[in-house]
C-alpha positions as CSV (number, residue, x, y, z in Angstrom):
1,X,51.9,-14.9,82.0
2,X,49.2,-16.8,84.0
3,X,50.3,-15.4,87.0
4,X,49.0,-11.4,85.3
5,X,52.4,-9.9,85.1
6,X,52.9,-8.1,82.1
7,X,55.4,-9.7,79.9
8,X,55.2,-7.5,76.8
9,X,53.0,-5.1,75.7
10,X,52.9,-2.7,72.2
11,X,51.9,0.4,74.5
12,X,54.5,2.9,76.3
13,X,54.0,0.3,79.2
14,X,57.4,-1.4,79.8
15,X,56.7,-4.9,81.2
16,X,59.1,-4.6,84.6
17,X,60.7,-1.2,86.3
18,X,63.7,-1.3,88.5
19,X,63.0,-0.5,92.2
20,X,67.2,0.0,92.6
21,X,67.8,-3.2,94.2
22,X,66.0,-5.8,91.7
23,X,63.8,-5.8,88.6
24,X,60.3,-6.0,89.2
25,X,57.4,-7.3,86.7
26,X,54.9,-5.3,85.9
27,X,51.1,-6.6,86.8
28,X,49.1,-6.6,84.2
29,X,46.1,-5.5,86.2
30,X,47.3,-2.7,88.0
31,X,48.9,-1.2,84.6
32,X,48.7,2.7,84.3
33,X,47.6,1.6,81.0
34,X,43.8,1.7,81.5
35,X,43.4,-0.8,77.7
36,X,45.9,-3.2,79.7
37,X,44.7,-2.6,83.3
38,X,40.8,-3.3,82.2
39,X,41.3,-5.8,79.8
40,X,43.4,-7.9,82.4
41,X,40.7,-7.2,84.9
42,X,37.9,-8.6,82.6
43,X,39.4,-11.7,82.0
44,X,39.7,-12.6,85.3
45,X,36.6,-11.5,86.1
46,X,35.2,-13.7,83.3
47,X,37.3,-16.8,84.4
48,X,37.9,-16.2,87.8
49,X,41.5,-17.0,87.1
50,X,43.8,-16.9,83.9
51,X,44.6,-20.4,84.4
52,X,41.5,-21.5,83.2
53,X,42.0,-20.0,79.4
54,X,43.2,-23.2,77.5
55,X,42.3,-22.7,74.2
56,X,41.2,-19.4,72.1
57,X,39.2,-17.3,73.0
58,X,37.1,-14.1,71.2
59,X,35.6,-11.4,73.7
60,X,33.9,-8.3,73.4
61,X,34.9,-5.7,76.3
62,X,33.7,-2.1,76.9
63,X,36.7,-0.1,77.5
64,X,35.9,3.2,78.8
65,X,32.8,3.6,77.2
66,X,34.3,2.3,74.3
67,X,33.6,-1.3,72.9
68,X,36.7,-3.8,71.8
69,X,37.0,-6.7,70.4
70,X,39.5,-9.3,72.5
71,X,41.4,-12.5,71.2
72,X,42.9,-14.2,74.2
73,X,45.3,-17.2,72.7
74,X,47.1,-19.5,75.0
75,X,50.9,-19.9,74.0
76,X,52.8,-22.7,75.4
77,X,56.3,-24.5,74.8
78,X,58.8,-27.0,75.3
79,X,60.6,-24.5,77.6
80,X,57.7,-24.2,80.2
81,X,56.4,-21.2,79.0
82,X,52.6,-20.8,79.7
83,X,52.0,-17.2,78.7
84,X,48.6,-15.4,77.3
85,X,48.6,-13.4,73.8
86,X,45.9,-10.8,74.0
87,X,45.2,-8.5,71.5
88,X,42.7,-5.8,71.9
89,X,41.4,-4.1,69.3
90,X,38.6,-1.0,69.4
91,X,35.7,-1.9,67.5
92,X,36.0,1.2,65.8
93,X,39.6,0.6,64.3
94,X,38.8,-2.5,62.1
95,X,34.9,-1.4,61.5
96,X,35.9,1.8,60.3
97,X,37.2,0.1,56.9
98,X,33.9,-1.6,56.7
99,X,32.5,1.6,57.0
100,X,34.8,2.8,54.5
101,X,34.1,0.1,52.4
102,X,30.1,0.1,53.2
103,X,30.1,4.2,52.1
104,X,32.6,3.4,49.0
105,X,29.8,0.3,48.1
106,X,26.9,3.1,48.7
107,X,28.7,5.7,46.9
108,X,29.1,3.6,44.0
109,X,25.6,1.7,44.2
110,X,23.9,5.7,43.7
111,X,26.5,6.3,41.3
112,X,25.2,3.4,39.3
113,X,22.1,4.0,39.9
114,X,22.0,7.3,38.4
115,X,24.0,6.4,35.4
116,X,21.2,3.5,35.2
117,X,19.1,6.4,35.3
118,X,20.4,7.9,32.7
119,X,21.2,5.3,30.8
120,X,17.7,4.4,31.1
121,X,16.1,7.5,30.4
122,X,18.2,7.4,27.1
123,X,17.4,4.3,25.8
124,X,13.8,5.2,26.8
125,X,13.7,8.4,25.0
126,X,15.1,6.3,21.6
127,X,12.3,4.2,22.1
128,X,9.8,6.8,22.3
129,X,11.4,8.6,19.5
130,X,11.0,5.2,17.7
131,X,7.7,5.1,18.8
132,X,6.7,8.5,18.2
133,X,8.1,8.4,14.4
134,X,5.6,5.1,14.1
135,X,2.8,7.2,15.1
136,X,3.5,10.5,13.0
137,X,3.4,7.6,10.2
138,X,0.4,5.8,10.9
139,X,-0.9,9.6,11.2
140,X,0.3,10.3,7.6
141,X,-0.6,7.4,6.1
142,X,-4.1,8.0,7.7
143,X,-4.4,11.3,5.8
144,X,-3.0,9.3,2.6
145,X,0.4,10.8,2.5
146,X,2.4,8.0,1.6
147,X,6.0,9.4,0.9
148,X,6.7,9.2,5.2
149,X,9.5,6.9,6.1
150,X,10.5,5.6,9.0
151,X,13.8,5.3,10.2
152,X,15.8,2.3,10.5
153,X,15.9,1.3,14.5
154,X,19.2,0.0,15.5
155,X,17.5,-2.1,18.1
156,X,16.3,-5.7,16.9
157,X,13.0,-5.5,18.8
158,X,12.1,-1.8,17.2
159,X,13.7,-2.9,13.4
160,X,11.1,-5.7,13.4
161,X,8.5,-3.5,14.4
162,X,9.3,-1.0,11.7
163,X,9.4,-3.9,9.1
164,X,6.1,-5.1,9.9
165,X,4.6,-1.8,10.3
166,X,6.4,-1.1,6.7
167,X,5.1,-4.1,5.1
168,X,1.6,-3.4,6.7
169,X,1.3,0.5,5.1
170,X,2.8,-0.9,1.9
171,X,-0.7,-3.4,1.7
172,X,-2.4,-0.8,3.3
173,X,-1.5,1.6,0.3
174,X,-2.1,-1.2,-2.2
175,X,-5.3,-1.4,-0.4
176,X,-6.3,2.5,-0.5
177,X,-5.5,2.5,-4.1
178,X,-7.7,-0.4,-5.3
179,X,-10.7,1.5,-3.0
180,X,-10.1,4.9,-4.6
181,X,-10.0,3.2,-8.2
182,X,-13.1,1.5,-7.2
183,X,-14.6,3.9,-5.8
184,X,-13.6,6.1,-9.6
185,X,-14.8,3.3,-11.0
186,X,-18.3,3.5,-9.6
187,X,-18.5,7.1,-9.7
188,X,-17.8,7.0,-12.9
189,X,-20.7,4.6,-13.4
190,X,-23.0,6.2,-12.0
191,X,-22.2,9.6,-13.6
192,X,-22.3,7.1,-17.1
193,X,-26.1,5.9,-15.5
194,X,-27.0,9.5,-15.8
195,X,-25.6,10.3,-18.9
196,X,-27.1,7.3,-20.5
197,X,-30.2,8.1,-18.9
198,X,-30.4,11.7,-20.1
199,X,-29.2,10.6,-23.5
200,X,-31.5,7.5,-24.2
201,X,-34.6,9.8,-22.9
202,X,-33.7,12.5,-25.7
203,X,-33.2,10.2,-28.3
204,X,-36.1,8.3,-27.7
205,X,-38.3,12.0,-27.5
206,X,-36.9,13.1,-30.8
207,X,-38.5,10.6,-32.7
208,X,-41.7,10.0,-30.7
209,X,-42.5,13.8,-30.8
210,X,-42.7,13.6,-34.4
211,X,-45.3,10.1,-34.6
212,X,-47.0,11.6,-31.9
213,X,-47.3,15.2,-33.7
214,X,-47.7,13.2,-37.3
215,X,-50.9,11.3,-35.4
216,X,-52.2,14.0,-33.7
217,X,-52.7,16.2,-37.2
218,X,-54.2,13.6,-38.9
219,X,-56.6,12.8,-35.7
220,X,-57.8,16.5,-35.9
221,X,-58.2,16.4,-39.7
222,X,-56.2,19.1,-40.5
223,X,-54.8,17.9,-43.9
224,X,-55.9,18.8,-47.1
225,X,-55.3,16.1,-49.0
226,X,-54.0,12.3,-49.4
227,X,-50.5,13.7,-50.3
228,X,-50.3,15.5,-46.5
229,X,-52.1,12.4,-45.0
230,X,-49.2,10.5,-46.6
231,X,-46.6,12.4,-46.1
232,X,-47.1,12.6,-42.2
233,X,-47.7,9.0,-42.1
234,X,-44.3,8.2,-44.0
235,X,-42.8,10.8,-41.1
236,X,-44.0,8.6,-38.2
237,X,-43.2,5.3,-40.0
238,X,-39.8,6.5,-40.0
239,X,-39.6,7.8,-36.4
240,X,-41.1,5.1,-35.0
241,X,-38.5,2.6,-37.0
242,X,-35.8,5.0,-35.8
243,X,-37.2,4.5,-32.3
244,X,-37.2,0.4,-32.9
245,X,-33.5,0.9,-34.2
246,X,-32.1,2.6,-31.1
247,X,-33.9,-0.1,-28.8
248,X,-32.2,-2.6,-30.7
249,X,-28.5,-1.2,-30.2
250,X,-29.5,-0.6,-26.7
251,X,-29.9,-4.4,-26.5
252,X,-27.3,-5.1,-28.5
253,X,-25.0,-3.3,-25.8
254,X,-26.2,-4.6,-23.0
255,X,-25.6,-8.3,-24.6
256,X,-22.2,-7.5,-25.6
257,X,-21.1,-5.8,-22.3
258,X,-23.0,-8.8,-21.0
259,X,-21.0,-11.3,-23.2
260,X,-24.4,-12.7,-24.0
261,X,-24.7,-11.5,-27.4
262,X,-24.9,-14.9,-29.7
263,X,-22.0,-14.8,-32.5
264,X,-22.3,-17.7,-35.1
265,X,-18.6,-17.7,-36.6
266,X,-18.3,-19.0,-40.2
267,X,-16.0,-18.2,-43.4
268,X,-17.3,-14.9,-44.8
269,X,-16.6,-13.3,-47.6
270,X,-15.2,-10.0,-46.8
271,X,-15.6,-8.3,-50.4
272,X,-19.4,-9.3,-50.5
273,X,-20.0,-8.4,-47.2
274,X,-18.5,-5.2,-47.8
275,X,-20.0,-4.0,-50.7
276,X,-23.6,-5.1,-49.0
277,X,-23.0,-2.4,-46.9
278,X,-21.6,0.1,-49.0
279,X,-24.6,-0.3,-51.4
280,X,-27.1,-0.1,-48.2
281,X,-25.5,3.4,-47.5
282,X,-25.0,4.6,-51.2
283,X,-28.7,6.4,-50.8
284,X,-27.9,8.4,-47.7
285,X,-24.5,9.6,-49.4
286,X,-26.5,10.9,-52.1
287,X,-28.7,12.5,-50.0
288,X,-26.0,14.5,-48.6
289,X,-24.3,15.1,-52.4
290,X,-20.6,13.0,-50.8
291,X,-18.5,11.2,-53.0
292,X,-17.5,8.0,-51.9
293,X,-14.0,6.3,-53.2
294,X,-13.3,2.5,-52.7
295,X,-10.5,0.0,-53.3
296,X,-11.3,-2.8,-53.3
297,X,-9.3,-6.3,-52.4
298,X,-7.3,-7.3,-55.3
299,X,-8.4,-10.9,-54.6
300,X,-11.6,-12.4,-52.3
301,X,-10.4,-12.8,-48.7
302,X,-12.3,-15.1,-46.6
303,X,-12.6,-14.3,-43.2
304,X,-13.6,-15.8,-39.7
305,X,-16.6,-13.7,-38.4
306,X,-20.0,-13.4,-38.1
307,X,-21.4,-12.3,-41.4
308,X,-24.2,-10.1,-39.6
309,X,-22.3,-9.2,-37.2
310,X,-19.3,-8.1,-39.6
311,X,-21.9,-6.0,-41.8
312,X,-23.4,-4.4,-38.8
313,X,-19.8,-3.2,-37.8
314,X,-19.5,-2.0,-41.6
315,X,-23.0,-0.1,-41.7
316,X,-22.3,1.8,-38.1
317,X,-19.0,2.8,-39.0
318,X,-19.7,3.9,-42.5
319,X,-22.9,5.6,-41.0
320,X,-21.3,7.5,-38.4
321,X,-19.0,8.6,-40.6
322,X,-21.8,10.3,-43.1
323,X,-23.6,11.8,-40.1
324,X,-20.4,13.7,-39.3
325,X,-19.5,14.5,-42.9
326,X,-21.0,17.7,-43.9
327,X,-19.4,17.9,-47.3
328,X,-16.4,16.0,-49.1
329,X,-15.8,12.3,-49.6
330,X,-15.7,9.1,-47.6
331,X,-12.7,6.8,-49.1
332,X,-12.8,2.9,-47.8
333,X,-9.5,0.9,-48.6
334,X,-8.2,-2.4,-47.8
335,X,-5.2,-4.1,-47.2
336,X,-3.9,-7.4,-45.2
337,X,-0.9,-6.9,-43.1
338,X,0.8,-9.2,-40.9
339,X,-1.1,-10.3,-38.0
340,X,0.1,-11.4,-34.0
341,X,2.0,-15.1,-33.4
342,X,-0.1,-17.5,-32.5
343,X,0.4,-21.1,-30.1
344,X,1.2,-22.9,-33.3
345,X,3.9,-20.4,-33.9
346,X,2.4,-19.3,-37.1
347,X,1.3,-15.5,-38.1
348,X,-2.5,-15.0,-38.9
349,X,-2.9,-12.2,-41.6
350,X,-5.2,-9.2,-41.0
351,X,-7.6,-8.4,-43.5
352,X,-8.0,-4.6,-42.7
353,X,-10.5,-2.0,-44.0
354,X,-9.8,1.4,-43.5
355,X,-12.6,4.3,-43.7
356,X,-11.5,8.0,-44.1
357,X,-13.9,10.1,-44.0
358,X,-13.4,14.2,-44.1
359,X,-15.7,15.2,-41.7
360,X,-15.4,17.2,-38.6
361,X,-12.7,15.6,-36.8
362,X,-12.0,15.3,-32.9
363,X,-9.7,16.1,-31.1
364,X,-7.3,13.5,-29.9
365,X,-7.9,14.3,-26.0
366,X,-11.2,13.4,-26.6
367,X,-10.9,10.3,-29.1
368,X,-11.6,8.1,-26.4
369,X,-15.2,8.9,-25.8
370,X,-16.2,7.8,-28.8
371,X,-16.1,3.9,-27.7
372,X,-18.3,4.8,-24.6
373,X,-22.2,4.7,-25.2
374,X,-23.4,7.5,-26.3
375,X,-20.1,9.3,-27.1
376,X,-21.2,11.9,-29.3
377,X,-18.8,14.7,-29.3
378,X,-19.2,18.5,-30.1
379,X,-16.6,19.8,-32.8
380,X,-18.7,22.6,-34.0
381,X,-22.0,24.4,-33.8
382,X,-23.8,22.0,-35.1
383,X,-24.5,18.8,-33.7
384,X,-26.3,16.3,-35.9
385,X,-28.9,14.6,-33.6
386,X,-29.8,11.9,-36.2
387,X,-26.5,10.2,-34.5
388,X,-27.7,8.1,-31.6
389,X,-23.7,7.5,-30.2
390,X,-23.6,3.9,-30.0
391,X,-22.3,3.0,-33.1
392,X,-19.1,3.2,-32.7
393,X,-19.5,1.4,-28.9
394,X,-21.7,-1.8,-30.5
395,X,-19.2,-1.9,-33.3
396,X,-16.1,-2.5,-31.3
397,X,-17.7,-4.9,-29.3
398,X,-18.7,-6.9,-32.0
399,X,-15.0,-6.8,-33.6
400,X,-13.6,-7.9,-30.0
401,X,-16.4,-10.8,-30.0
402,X,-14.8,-11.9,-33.3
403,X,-11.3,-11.8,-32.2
404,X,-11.2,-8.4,-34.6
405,X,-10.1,-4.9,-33.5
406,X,-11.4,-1.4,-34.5
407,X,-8.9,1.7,-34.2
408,X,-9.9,5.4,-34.7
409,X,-7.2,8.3,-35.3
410,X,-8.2,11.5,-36.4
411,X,-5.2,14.8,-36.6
412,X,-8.1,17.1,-35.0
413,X,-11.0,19.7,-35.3
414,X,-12.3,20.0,-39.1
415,X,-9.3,17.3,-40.1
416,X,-11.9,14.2,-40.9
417,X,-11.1,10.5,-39.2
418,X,-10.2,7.5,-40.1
419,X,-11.4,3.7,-38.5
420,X,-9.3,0.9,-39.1
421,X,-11.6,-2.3,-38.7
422,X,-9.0,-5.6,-38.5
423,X,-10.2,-8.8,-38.6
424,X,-8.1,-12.3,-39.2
425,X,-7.7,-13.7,-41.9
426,X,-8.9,-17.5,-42.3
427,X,-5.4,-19.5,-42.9
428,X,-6.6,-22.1,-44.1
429,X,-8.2,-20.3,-47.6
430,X,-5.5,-17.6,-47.4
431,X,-3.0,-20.2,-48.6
432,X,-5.1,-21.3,-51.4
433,X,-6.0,-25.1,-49.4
């Protein structure tokens, strides 16, 4: 009460002891309880007397060295009683479940930590793994090894990285193709350069050597007669017209591969023009004792083409075909067969004429050389030299200027070849208009 005597108290203080006559309270200061003599003393040291506590009040009090924490709450009622709650409480009793709690929070804080850790480390080594598979990709696809995949990612960020750095070795494989082809391409020119280079300086020095030689026996007199003198002089007329003929398909070439060789396109007479050319060879088949068998249309076919041009094609192919032909026959047939739809939905015949010859043959690996310049081919011991290899070259591009083809097939070595020259037929006079 405000007076100090002890009215109740939760230690083994009783609140009044009996002296044998009468019932004595207990004062609160002078308690044997040093937690209720001290804390008593305090607050009246603090407010000189407990009657001046009229509202709450929260102290903090060392108690034998130890600190407390003191809530002094007046308690008053109708009945006149003016008493003091105080409850004293060590500090460490209540802060020893914040500690509890602060070591618990710690504990799990670290614990979290290192699972974050690990977590981390985890997720860190996917994304190097991720990372790393990129690399030893870009590294293969750097050597051109092109089969390396990369793993799907289930991560967003990493799938769109391997989708873009897919799509990128995709192009960049495109890309490496179209240089290596290129890069065939113009090896393979320049190793045609050389060829053609070597080739056209033989075949030029074949004939020359023989006007030169031919000029230089007449210049030192060494014939005996007109008949020599003549005979060498027909010798280098004819080299030196074989050298103006090779120049000429050289030019030729060049204007065709060029597309600068002029074509004047009118209705020709396939028959005529045919048997022009036949009869232009007819000497040269006889000088090499062949027998040449024809069929001919069974009606005239006109044709779209160039009718020099057309000829040409019909003199090199028939040409190269008695320079290859050692002994046997030479048969030329012709035929029209159905042709390729056109806009006008319509079929344009083909007027087609076929030369078999049984000559040396080639074999088919090596079929398709004979379209590049110069593509003479070895199929025995003898090669003929008077063969300057661009027939066959000039003549397909002059059938491809025409809107014409030219096919060659041959079963192999020593099993002749045939040539199959196509050319459309004009629609207009096929149908008899």
């Amino acid at each position: 009460n405000r007076k100090g005597e002890l009215i109740a108290s939760s230690t083994e203080q009783q609140p009044s002891f009996d002296e044998s006559t009468s019932i004595k309270m207990v004062d609160a200061a002078t308690s044997r309880v040093p937690l209720i003599s001290l804390t008593t003393q305090h607050l009246i040291d603090r407010f000189g007397n407990l009657d001046r506590i009229k509202s709450d009040r929260e102290l903090s009090v060392a108690i034998d060295g130890e600190k407390h924490l003191l809530q002094v709450v007046p308690f008053k009622d109708e009945f006149n009683l003016d008493w003091l709650i105080v409850v004293a409480i060590p500090n460490a009793d209540f802060m020893e479940t914040i500690y509890g709690n602060t070591r618990t929070t710690i504990g799990l804080c670290l614990a979290a930590l290192f699972v974050a850790i690990f977590i981390g480390l985890l997720i860190s080594q996917w994304i190097v793994k991720s990372v790393e598979d990129l690399e030893e990709a870009a590294i293969c696809f750097a050597k051109g090894e092109w089969n390396k995949e990369v793993k799907k990612s289930s991560i967003e960020e990493l799938e769109t990285l391997r989708r873009g750095f897919d799509r990128m070795a995709k192009q960049l494989q495109i890309t490496w193709f179209k240089l290596e082809a290129k890069n065939q391409a113009l090896e393979e020119a320049d190793r045609f350069k050389d060829e053609f280079m070597k080739n056209i300086s033989h075949q030029l020095r074949t004939p020359l050597n023989g006007v030169i030689g031919s000029l230089r026996i007449l210049l030192d007199g060494f014939c005996d007669n007109k008949v020599e003198e003549i005979e060498l002089l027909q010798l280098a007329d004819k080299s030196a017209l074989h050298v103006l003929n090779l120049i000429d398909e050289i030019l030729d070439l060049f204007q065709i591969k060029a597309g600068k060789l002029p074509v004047k396109i009118k209705l020709v007479n396939l028959h005529q023009c045919l048997n022009e050319a036949i009869a232009l060879m007819r000497p040269e088949l006889r000088r090499k004792n062949l027998q040449l068998f024809t069929e001919e249309f069974s009606e005239s076919i006109l044709v779209n083409a160039d009718p020099t041009k057309l000829k040409q094609v019909f003199l090199n192919i028939i040409e190269n075909s008695i320079n290859f032909t050692n002994q046997g026959s030479i048969t030329i047939t012709t035929e029209i067969k159905p042709g390729v739809q056109t806009y006008d939905i319509a079929q344009t015949p083909l007027a087609v004429v076929t030369i078999r010859d049984t000559g040396i043959g080639i074999e088919s690996k090596q079929q398709h050389k004979l379209f590049q310049s110069f593509g003479i081919v070895d199929n025995s011991t003898i090669r003929i030299q008077r063969s300057c290899g661009l027939g066959l070259a000039i003549a397909r591009g002059l059938m491809e200027l025409m809107g014409g083809s030219i096919t060659l097939e041959s079963a192999g070595k020593d099993c002749g070849t045939t040539v199959a020259i196509a050319i459309p037929i004009s629609l207009k006079l096929a149908n008899g208009k």
